[in-house]
C-alpha positions as CSV (number, residue, x, y, z in Angstrom):
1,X,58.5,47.0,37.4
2,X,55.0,48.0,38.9
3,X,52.4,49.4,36.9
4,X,50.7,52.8,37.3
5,X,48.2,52.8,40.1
6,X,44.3,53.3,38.5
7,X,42.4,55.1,40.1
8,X,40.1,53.9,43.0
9,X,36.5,56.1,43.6
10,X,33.8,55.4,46.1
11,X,30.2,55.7,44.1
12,X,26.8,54.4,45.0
13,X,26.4,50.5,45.5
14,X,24.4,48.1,43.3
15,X,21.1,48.7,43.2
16,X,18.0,46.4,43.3
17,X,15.0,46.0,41.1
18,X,12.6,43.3,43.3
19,X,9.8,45.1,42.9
20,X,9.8,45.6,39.4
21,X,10.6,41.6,39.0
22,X,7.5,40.6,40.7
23,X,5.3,42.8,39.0
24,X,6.7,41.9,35.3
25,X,6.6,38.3,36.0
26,X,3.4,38.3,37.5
27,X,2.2,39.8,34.8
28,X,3.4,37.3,32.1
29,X,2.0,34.3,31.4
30,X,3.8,31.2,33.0
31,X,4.4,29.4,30.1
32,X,6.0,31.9,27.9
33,X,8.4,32.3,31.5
34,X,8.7,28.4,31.1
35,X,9.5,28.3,27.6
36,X,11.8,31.5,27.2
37,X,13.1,32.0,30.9
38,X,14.6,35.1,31.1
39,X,17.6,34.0,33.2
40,X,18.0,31.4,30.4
41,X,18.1,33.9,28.0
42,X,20.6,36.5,29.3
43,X,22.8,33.1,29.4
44,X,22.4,33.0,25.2
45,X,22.9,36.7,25.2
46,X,26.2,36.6,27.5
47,X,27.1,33.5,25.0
48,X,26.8,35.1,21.9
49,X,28.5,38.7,22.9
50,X,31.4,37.6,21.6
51,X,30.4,37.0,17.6
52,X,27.3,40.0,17.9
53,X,27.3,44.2,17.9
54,X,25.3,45.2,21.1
55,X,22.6,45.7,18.6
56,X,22.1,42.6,17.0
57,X,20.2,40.6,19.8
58,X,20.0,36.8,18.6
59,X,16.9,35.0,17.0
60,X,16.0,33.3,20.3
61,X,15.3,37.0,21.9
62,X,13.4,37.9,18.7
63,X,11.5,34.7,19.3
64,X,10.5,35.3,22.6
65,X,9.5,38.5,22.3
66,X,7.1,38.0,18.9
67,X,6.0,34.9,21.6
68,X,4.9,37.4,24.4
69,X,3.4,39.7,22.0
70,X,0.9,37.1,20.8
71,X,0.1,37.1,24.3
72,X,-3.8,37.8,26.0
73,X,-2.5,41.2,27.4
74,X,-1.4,43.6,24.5
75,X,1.6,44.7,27.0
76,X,3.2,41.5,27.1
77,X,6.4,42.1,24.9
78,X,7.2,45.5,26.4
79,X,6.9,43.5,29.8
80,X,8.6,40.2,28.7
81,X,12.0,42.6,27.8
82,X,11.3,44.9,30.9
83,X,11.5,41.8,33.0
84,X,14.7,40.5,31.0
85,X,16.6,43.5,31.9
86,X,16.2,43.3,35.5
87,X,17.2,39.9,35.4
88,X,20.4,40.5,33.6
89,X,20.7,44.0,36.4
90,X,20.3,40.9,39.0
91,X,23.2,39.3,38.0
92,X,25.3,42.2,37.1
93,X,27.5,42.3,40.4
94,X,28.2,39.2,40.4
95,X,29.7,39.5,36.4
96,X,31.5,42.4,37.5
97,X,33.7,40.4,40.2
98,X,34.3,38.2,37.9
99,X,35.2,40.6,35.2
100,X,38.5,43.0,34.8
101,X,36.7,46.1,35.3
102,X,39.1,48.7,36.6
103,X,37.6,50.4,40.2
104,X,37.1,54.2,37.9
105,X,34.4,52.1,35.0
106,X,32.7,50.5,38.0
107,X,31.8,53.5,39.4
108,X,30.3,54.5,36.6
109,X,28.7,51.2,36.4
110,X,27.1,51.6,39.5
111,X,25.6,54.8,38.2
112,X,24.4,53.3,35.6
113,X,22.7,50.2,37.2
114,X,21.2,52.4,39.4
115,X,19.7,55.0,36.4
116,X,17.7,51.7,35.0
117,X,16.9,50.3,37.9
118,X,15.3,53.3,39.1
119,X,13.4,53.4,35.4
120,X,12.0,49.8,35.9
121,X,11.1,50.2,39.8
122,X,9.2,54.1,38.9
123,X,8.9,54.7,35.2
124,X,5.1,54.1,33.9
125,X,5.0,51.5,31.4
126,X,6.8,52.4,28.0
127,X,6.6,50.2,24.8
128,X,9.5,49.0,24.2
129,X,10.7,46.5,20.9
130,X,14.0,44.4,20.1
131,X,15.3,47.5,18.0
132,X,14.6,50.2,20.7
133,X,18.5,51.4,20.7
134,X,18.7,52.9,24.4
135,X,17.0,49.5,25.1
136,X,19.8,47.9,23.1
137,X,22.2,49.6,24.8
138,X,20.7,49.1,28.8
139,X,20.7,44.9,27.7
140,X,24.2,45.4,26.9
141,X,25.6,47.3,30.1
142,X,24.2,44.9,32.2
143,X,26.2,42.3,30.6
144,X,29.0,43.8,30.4
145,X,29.1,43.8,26.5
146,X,29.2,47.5,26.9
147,X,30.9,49.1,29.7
148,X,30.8,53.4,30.6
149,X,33.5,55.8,30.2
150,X,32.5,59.1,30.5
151,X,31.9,60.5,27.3
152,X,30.8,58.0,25.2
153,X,30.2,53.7,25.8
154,X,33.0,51.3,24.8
155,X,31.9,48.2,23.5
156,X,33.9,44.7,23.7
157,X,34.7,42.6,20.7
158,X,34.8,44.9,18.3
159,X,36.7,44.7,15.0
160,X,37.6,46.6,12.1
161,X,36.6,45.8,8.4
162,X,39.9,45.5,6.1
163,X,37.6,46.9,3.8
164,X,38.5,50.1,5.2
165,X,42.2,50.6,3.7
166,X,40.8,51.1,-0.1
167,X,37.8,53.1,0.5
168,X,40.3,56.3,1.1
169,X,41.9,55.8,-2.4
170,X,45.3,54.2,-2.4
171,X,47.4,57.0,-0.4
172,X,44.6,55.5,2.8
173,X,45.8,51.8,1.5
174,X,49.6,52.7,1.5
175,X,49.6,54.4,4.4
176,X,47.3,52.0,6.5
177,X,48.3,48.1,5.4
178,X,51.6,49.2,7.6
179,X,49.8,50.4,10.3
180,X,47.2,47.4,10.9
181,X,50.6,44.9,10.3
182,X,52.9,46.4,12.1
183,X,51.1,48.5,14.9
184,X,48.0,47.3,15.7
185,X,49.0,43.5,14.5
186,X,45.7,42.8,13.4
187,X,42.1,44.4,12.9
188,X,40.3,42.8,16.3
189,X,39.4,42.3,19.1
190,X,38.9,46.3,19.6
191,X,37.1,48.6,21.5
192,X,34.8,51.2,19.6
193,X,33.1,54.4,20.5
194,X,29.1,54.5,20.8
195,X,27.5,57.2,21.3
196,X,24.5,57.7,24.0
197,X,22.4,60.8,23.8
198,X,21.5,60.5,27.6
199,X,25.0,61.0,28.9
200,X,26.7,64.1,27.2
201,X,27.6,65.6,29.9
202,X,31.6,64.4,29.5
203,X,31.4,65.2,25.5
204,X,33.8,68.4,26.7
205,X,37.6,68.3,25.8
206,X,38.2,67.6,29.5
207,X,35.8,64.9,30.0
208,X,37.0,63.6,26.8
209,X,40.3,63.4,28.7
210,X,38.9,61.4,31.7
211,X,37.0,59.4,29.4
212,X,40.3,58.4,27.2
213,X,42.3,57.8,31.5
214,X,39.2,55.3,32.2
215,X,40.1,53.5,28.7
216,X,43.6,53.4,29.4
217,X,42.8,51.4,32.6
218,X,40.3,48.9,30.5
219,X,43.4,47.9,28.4
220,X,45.5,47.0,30.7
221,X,43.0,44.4,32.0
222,X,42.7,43.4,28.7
223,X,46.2,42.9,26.9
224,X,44.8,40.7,23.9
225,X,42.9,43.7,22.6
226,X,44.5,46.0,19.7
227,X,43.2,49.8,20.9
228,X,39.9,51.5,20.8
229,X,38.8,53.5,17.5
230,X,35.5,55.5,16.7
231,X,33.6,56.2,14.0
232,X,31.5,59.2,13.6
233,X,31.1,62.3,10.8
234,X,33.0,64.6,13.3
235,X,36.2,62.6,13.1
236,X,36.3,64.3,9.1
237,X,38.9,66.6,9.0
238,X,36.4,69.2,7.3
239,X,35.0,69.3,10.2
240,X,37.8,71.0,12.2
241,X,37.4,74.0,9.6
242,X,33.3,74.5,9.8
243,X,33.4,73.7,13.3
244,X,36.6,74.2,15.3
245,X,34.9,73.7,18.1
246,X,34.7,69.9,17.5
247,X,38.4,69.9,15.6
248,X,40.1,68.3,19.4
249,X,38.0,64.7,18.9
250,X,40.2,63.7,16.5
251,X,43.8,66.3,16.4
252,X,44.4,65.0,20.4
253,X,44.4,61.3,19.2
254,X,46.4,61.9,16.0
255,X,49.0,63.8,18.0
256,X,49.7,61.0,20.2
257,X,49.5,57.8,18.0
258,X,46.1,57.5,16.5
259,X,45.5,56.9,12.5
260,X,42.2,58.2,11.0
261,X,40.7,56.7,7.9
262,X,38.0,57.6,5.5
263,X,35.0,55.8,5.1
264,X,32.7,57.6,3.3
265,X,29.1,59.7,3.2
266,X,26.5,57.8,5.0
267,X,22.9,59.0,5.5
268,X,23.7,59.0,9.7
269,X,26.4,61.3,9.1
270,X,24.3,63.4,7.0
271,X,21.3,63.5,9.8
272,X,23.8,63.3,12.4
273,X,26.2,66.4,11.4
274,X,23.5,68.8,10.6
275,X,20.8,68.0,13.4
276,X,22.3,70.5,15.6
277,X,23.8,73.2,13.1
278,X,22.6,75.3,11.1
279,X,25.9,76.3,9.3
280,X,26.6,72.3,8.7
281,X,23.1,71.8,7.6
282,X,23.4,75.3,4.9
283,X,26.6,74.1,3.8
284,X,25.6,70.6,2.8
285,X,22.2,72.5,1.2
286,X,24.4,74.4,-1.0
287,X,26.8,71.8,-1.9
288,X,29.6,73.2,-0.2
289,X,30.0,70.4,2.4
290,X,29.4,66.3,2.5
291,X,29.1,64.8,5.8
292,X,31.6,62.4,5.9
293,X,31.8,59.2,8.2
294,X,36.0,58.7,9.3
295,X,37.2,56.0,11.4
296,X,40.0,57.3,14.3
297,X,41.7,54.5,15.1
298,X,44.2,54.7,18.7
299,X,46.8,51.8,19.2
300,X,46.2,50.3,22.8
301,X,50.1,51.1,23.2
302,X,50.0,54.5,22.3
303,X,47.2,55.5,24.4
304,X,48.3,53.7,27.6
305,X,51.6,56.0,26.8
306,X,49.4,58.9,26.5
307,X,48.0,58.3,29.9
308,X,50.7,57.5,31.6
309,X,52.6,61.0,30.6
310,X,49.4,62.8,31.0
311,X,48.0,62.0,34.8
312,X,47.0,65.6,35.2
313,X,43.7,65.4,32.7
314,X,42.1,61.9,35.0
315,X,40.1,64.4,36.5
316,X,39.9,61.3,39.6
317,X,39.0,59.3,36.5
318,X,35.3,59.8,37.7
């Protein structure tokens, strides 16, 4: 029995960031660079991916960074993690080959390499901090700990808190002990959904499609992990009645396998749903709407079936 074929697409090749290097390391002082070497530290980072979110970058980065910020120049941090992410960049073809990235998230990969490496060769110097979140999220691309879909980023080793089942009441508790024992077998290793506000060009019901193709491929590469679920105010089936618009991110999944669960109001669903709409934001003003965070959660089976019976929508998976 062969498998189905994945999609192969010819994109731009890796790009390089010398220039940028130099400057940032010439601009350091040596012994910070001999006492937090950068290509020592994407080794901690790439070492502790598997216990960490993408946003939680480990003491030793915090370290080095409050280090180069005592610095003599007052630039010294924002260069210190400038020159850290070329680094990792530097060594991101190399952890690709080595890694089972399908040929349609490489492309996209390559897009991306090429997106920051064109910021750090060209862009004037911006300040930048261990909590920057776009920062955050360029660290983890270029190892790997968070990989481009289209539409949104999947990020590896994720799990599911079992905390989940009784914060729906005991109907979500009934209904989803059977599912996490008997469908998923277990709550990790996942993938889950993060949003990036500089690529929403796929956030379309079509390149929602192609985004959920490129996932499919990911897990068959990856047979130990359980699905991929997201987490995000639009998943609440409210939603779908204020905004119909938005009702296809979560009735496509459900149609074909997924499980949604309620988490509950959180003040990012409450910026997040009405940053962009008025009639959300009136609503929740006059009581009439609570912006509610819901977990979708798609079984790695289910979704590979989905893909499989629905080759139309890869779009060439690029």
């Amino acid at each position: 029995m062969t498998s189905d074929p994945e999609p192969v697409h010819e994109g731009p090749g890796w790009p390089a960031c010398d220039a940028a290097i130099i400057r940032d390391r010439e601009a350091l002082d040596p012994s910070l660079l001999n006492e937090h070497p950068p290509e020592g530290m994407v080794q901690v980072l790439l070492a502790s991916d598997y216990k960490r979110r993408y946003n939680q970058p480990p003491e030793r980065l915090l370290r080095a960074w409050q280090a180069a910020e005592a610095g003599r120049a007052p630039e010294s941090g924002t260069r210190y993690l400038r020159l850290l992410l070329a680094t990792a960049l530097t060594q991101l073809p190399a952890l690709t080959e080595r890694s089972a990235v399908p040929p349609c998230v490489q492309t996209l990969l390559r897009r991306e390499a090429l997106r920051i490496s064109g910021r750090l060769e060209s862009e004037p110097l911006q300040p930048l901090s261990p909590d920057d979140d776009l920062y955050l999220k360029d660290l983890a691309l270029c190892r790997l700990k968070l990989l481009p879909v289209g539409a949104e980023l999947v990020e590896r080793d994720a799990g599911i808190p079992r905390s989940l089942l009784w914060r729906g009441g005991a109907r979500q508790l009934l209904r989803g002990a059977p599912f996490f024992a008997f469908v998923t077998r277990g709550f990790r290793p996942f993938f889950t959904l993060h949003m990036d506000p500089r690529r929403l060009e796929e956030f379309s019901p079509a390149g929602w499609e192609r985004t959920y193709h490129r996932i499919a491929a990911l897990l068959k590469r990856h047979p130990e992990v359980k699905g991929v679920f997201g987490t995000a105010w639009f998943y609440d089936p409210a939603v779908a009645r204020i905004s119909p618009h938005l009702a296809y991110l979560r009735e496509l999944r459900e149609r074909h396998g997924a499980m949604s669960f309620r988490y509950g109001p959180t003040e990012s669903a409450r910026r997040n749903a009405t940053a962009t709409s008025r009639t959300r934001r009136r609503l929740m003003e006059d009581g009439r709407y609570e912006p509610t965070s819901y977990y979708v959660v798609w079984p790695r089976r289910a979704l590979i079936d989905w893909a499989r019976r629905h080759p139309e929508s890869a779009g060439g998976g690029a």
